[in-house]
C-alpha angles and dihedrals in degrees: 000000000000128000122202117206135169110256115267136191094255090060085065096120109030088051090056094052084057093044096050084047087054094047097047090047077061097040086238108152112224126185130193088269110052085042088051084058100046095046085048088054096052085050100052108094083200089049112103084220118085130184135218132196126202106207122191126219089289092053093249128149112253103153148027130195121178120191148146151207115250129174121261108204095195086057103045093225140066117280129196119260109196103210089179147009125171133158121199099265082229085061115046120118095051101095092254088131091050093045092046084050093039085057096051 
């Protein structure tokens, strides 16, 4: 079974860890700063930027999605952007990914 929370202080370093595993999929360098900003953003209830966890049956942290809402100008109304979306390789097949999706 996977849980799907918002993103809270205490998941600083396990989502990290997820977030280090996404940006070197992409062969995007990060660095502690740049990680220290964007965790800052999620956080930030007045930050257009919000962040996702997926957590499995031991309350690990197994996946992250950030996203947002933008205007779409053609639609009249606000649509969802998805910025990121990674699941732990080890724990892929599980349905982490749908239930992160599903949330948003």
């Amino acid at each position: 079974m996977t849980d799907i929370r918002p993103l809270g202080p205490q998941d600083r370093n396990s989502w990290e860890t997820l977030y280090r595993g996404y940006a070197d999929f992409y062969r995007v360098e990060t660095d502690a700063e740049k990680l220290a900003s964007l965790f800052g953003w999620l956080l930030d209830p007045g930050h257009v930027c919000e962040g996702i966890v997926a957590m499995d049956a031991e309350s690990r942290l197994i996946g992250l999605a950030h996203f947002r809402a933008m205007p779409s100008p053609l639609r009249g109304s606000e649509v969802g952007f998805l910025d990121d979306l990674f699941v732990d390789p080890a724990c892929r097949g599980n349905g982490a990914a749908e239930a992160l999706l599903r949330h948003i």
